[in-house]
C-alpha positions in Angstrom: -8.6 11.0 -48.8 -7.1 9.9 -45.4 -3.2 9.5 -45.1 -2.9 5.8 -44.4 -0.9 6.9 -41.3 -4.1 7.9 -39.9 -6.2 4.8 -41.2 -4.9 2.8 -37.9 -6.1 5.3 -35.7 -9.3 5.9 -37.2 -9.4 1.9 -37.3 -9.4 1.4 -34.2 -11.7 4.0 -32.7 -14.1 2.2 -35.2 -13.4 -1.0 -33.5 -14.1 0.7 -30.0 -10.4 0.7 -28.7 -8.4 3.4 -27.2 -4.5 3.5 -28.2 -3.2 4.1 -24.5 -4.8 0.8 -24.0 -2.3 -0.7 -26.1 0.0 -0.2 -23.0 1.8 -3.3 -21.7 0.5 -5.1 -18.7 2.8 -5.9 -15.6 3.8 -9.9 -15.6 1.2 -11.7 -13.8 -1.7 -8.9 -14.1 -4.5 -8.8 -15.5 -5.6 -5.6 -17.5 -9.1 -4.1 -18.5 -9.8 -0.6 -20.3 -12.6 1.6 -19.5 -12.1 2.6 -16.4 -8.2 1.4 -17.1 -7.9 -1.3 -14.4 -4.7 -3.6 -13.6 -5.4 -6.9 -11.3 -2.3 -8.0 -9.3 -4.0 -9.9 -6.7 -2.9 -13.0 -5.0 0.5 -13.0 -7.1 3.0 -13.5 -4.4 4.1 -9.9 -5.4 6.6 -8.8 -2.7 6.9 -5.6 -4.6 4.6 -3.2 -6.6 5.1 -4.5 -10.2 6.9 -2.5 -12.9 5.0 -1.6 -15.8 1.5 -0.5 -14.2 0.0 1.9 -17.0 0.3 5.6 -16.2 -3.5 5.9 -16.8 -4.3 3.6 -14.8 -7.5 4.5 -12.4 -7.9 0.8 -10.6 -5.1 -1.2 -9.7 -6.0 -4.4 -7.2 -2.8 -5.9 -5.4 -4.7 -7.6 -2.0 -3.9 -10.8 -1.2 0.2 -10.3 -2.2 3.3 -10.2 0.7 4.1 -6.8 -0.3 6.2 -5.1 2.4 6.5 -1.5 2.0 5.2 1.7 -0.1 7.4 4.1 -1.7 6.6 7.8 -3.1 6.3 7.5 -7.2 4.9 4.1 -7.2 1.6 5.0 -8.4 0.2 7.5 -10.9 -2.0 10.5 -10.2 -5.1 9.4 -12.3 -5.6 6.7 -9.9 -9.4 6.5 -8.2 -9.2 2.9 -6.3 -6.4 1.1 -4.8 -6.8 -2.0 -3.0 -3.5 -3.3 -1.3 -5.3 -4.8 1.5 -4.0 -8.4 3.0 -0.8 -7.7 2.5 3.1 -7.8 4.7 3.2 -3.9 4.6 5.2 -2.6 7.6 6.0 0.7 6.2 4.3 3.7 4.2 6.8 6.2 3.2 4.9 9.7 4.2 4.6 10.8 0.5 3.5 7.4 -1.3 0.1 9.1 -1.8 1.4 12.4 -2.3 -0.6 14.3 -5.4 -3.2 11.8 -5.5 -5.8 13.9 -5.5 -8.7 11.9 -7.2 -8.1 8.6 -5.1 -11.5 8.1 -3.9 -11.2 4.7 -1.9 -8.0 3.0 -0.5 -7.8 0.2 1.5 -4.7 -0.8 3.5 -6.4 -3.0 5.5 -5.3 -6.5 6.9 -1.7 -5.6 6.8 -1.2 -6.3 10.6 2.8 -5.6 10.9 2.3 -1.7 9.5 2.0 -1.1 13.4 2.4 2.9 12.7 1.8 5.6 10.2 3.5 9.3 9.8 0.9 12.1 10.4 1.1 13.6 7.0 0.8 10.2 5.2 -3.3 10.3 3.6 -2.8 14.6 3.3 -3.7 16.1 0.2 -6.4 13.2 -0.2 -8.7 15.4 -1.3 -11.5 13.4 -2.7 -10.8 10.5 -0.7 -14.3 8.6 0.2 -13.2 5.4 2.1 -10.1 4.7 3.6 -9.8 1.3 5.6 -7.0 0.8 8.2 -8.7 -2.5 10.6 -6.0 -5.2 11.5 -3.5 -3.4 11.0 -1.6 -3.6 14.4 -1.6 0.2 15.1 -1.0 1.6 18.2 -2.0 4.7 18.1 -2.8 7.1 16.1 -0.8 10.6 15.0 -2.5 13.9 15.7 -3.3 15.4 12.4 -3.4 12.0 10.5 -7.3 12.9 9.3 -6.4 16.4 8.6 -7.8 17.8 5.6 -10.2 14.7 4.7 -13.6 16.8 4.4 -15.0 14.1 1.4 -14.5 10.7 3.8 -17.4 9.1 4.4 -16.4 5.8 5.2 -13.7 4.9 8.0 -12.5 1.7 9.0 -10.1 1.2 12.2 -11.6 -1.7 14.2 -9.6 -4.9 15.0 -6.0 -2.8 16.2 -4.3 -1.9 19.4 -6.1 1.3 19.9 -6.3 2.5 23.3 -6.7 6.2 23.6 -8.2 9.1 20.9 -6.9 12.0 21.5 -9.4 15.3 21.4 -10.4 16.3 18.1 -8.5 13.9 15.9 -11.7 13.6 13.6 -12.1 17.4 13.6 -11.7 17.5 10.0 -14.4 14.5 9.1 -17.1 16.7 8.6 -18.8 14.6 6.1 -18.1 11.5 7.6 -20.9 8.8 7.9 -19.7 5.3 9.2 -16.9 4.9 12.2 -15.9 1.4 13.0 -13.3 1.8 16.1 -14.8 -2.1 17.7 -12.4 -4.3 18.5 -9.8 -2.5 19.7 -8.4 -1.6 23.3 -9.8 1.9 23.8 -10.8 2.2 27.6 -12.1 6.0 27.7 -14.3 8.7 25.7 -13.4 12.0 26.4 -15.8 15.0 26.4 -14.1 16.1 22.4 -13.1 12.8 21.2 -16.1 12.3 19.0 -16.3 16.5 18.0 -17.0 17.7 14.5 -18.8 14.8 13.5 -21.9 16.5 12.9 -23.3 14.2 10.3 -22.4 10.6 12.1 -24.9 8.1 11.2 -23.0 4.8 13.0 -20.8 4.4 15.5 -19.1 1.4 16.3 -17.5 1.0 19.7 -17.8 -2.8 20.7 -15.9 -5.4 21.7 -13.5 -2.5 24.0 -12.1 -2.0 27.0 -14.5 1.0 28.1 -14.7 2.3 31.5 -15.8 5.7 31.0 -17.7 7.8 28.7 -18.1 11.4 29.7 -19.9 13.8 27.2 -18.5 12.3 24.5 -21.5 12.5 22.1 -22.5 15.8 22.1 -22.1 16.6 18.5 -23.5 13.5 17.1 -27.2 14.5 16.4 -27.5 12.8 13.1 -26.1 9.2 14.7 -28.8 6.5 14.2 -26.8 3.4 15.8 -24.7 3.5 18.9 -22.5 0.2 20.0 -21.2 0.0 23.2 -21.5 -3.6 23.8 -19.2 -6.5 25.4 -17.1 -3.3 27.2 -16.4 -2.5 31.0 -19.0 -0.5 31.5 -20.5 -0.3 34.5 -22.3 3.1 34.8 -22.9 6.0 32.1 -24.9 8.7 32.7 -27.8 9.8 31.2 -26.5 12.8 29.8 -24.1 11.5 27.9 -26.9 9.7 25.5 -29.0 13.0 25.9 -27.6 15.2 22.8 -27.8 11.7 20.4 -31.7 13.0 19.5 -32.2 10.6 16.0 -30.8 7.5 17.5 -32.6 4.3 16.3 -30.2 1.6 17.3 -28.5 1.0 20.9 -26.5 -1.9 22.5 -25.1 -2.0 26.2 -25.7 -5.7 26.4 -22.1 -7.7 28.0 -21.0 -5.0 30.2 -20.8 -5.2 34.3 -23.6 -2.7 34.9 -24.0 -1.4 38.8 -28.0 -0.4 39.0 -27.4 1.5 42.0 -28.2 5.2 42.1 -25.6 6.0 40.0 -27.7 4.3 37.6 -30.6 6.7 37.9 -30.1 9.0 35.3 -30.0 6.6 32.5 -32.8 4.4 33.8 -34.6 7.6 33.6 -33.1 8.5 29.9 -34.6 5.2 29.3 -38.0 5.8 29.9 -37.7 9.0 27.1 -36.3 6.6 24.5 -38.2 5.9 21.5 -35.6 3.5 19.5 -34.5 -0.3 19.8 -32.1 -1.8 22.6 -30.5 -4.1 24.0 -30.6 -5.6 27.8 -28.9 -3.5 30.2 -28.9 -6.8 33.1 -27.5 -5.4 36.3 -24.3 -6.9 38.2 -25.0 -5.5 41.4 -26.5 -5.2 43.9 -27.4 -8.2 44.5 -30.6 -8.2 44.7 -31.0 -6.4 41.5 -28.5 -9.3 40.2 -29.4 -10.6 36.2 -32.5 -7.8 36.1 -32.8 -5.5 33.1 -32.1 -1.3 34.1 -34.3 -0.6 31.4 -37.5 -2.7 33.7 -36.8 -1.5 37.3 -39.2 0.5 39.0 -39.2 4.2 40.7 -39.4 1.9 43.9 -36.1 0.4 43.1 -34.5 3.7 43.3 -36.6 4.6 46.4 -33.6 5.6 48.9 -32.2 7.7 45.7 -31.5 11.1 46.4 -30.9 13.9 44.3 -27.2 14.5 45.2 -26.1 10.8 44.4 -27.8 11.3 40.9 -25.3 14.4 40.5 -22.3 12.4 42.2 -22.4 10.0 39.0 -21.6 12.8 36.7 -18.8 13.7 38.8 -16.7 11.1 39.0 -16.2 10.6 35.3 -14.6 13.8 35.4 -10.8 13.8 35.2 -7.8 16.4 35.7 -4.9 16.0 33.4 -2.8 14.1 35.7 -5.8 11.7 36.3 -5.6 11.1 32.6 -1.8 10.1 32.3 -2.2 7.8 35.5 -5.7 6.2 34.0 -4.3 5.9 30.3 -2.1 3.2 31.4 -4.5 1.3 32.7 -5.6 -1.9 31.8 -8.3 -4.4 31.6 -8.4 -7.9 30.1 -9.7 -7.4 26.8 -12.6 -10.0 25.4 -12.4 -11.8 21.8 -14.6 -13.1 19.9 -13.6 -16.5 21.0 -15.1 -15.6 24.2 -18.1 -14.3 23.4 -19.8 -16.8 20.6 -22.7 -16.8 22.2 -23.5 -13.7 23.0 -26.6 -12.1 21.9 -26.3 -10.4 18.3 -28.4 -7.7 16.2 -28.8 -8.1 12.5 -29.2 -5.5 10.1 -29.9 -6.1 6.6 -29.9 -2.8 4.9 -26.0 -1.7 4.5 -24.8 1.4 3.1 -23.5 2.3 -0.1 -21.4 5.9 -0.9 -23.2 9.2 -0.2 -23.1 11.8 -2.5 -20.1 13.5 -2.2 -20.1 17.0 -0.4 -17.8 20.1 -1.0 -15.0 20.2 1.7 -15.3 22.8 4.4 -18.9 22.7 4.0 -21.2 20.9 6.6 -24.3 19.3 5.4 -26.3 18.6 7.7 -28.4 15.4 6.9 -27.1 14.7 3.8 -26.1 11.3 4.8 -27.2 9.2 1.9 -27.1 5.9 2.7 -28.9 3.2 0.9 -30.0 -0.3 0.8 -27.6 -1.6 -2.5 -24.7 -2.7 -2.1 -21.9 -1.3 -4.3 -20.1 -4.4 -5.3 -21.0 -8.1 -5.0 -17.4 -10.1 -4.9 -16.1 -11.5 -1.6 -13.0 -10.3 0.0 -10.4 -13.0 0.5 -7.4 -13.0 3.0 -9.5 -12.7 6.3 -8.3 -15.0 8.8 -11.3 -15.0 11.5 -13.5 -17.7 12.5 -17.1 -17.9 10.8 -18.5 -18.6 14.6 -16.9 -14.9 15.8 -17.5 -12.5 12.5 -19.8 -13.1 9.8 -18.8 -12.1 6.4 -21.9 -10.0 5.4 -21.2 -6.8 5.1 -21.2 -6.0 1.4 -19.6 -2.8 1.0 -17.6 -1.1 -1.8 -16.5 -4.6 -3.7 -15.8 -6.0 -0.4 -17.6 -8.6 2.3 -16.1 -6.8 5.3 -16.2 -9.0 8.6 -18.9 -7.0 10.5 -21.0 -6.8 13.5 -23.9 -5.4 11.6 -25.9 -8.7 11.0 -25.8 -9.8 14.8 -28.8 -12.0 16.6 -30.1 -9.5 19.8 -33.3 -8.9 21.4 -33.5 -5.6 19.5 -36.5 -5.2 17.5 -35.6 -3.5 14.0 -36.9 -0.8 13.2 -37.0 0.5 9.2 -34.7 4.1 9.4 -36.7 7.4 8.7 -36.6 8.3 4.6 -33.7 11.0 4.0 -35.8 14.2 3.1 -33.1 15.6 1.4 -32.4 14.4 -2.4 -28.8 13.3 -3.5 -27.6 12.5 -7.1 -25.9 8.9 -6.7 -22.7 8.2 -7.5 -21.1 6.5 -10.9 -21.2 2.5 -9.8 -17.6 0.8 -9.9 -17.7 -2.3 -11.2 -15.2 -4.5 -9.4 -12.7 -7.5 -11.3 -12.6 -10.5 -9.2 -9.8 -12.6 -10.5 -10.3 -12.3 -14.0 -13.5 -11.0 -14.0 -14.3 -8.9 -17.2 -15.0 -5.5 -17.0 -17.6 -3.6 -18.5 -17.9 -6.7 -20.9 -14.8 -6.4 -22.7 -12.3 -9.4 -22.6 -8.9 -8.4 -20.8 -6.2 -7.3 -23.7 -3.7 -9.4 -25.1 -0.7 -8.3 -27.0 -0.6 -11.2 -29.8 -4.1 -11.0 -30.3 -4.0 -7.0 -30.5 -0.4 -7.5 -32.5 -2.3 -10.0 -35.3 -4.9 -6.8 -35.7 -2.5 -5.0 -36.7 -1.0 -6.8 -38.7 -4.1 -7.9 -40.4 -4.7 -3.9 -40.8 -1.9 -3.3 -42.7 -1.8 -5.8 -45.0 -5.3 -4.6 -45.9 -4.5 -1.1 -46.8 -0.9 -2.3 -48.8 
């Protein structure tokens, strides 16, 4: 026979329950078993709660005025934390200290954080996504990426940003998406961009950008390249000759000089296969408002050799060159003042690769697909539906993106990934009170009258 004192337990594993589900939920949450997930959002929390369950592996506090991030605040089962839209302005270095099977955080929106320590996202083992737009920073600390070999997905654009320094990405060697648009980065250095051998976008509108030297030589896997509504007014041809499977380009909005200087990327031009934008030339004048891209050998006529070499040569800078030039600064363009510009849209969006072993490059494993992970819409932006449209449907979040943009690009489908890759388990995201996985959110009186009920059936 079976000890009554067992009779509960067996009871409710009949009826489908777990007992750490039993677990109290924090005032003003919302909780869910299976994954174990505690809402929080849009609580006027100016704290993390007390009470979160230790097995807790979603916890959801956007939309709160929570001002700062201690270490022992959240529990190492943990897989997604969303604190985005928040009044964070400080992380203490070892909040996410031992989290090794976080997969996606997002701290984004939280526009007074300003800085971060260089050790803070270490040890982040698994870590997939990690998004850091609007949130004020500066700069950011060498060795801040280090050790990230799983991220896929990173998320910077809309800050203060106006220098990279070489190899801060070194470590993303499975990294797939970089948004850095919108901030107030004015130069590209030869190994800014180094180690990201399996780069499929890069995002670097909506700049300051004077001067790109080499900087893409290790990106032969990018597909999409935006350089748009920047201070561009040369590049040379080199610098786009390494990017050999790119689909998508955009120079429209920049203050381009078709003299002989601009030889070597007319004539890089004329090799490309993929979709662009206008490249209209600012001078001379009587090149004034014609596309690069539909000039003539007789344009460049009185074009020698030498000048075509002289264009390489003066985007090359000492050190000292570097300090004066980083100070530098150029009025930087919002959204405001470019609603009318000329935008590209793209309907397929990405979802998760498969995730790779660290320290091991794989090249063209970038598995991006067409369905979107999530299908709830991220509250808390603050930016005009005329400058950012909120289309970009990405894990449980509509991200304000420049993907779905109106251009005179023609799309183009992207070449089928040979390689196969297992997909990963879907995360179902709460959205308010959304259920998940079908099963009504826990209730102490209701789980108490069970109980209760229970035992006065087996007495």
């Amino acid at each position: 026979m079976i000890k009554k004192g067992c009779s509960v337990e067996l009871f409710l594993v009949i009826m489908g329950l777990e007992l750490h589900f039993t677990a109290p939920c924090p005032k003003n949450c919302v909780c869910y078993p299976s994954p174990m997930t505690v809402s929080c959002q849009a609580q006027n929390l100016v704290s993390i709660p007390e009470g979160i369950p230790n097995s807790s592996e979603r916890i959801f506090l956007q939309n709160n005025r929570i001002t700062m991030l201690l270490r022992g605040q959240f529990n190492p089962f943990m897989v997604t934390l969303w604190i985005y839209s928040n009044n964070i302005t400080y992380i203490d270095p070892m909040t996410f200290d031992g989290l090794y099977l976080l997969e996606e955080l997002d701290l984004g929106d939280n526009r007074y954080l300003r800085s971060l320590a260089s050790g803070t996202f270490h040890g982040l083992v698994k870590l997939h996504a990690l998004h850091l737009y609007k949130c004020g920073l500066y700069a950011l600390p060498d060795g801040i990426f280090n050790g990230l070999h799983n991220l896929q997905y990173l998320y910077l654009q809309d800050n203060q940003l106006e220098y990279l320094q070489d190899d801060i990405f070194m470590d993303l060697v499975n990294l797939s998406h970089l948004f850095l648009h919108g901030n107030k980065l004015w130069r590209l250095d030869q190994n800014t961009f180094r180690g990201l051998t399996t780069l499929d976008r890069l995002l670097l509108h909506q700049n300051n950008l004077q001067w790109v030297r080499r900087a893409f030589h290790d990106l032969k896997k990018l597909t999409t390249l935006f350089l748009f509504n920047n201070s561009l007014a040369e590049l040379p041809g080199d610098a786009l000759a390494q990017l050999g499977s790119l689909e998508f380009l955009r120079l429209n909005e920049n203050p381009w000089e078709c003299d002989c200087k601009a030889r070597s990327l007319w004539d890089w031009f004329r090799r490309f296969r993929g979709s662009s934008s206008s490249v209209i030339c600012e001078s001379p004048k009587e090149l004034q408002g014609r596309d690069l891209k539909a000039l003539t050998k007789e344009d460049f006529r009185s074009c020698t050799g030498s000048e075509s070499l002289h264009q390489t040569k003066t985007n090359t800078f000492t050190t000292s060159e570097k300090v004066s030039h980083k100070n530098h600064h150029h009025p930087h363009l919002t959204y405001e003042e470019n609603e009318e510009s000329e935008l590209h849209s793209y309907n397929n969006l990405p979802v998760f690769p498969t995730e790779s072993r660290p320290r091991h490059r794989q090249h063209g494993r970038n598995c991006s697909s067409n369905r979107h992970r999530y299908k709830t819409i991220k509250t808390g932006s603050t930016a005009s539906k005329k400058n950012m449209i909120e289309v970009h449907k990405t894990y449980g979040k509509e991200y304000t993106s420049d993907f779905e943009q109106k251009t005179d690009i023609e799309a183009t489908n992207p070449p089928r990934r040979k390689t196969k890759c297992t997909r990963k388990t879907t995360l179902q995201t709460p959205s308010g009170v959304q259920q998940a996985n079908g099963i009504p959110p826990i209730h102490a009186n209701l789980f108490f009258f069970w109980l209760v009920t229970l035992f006065a059936i087996i007495r």
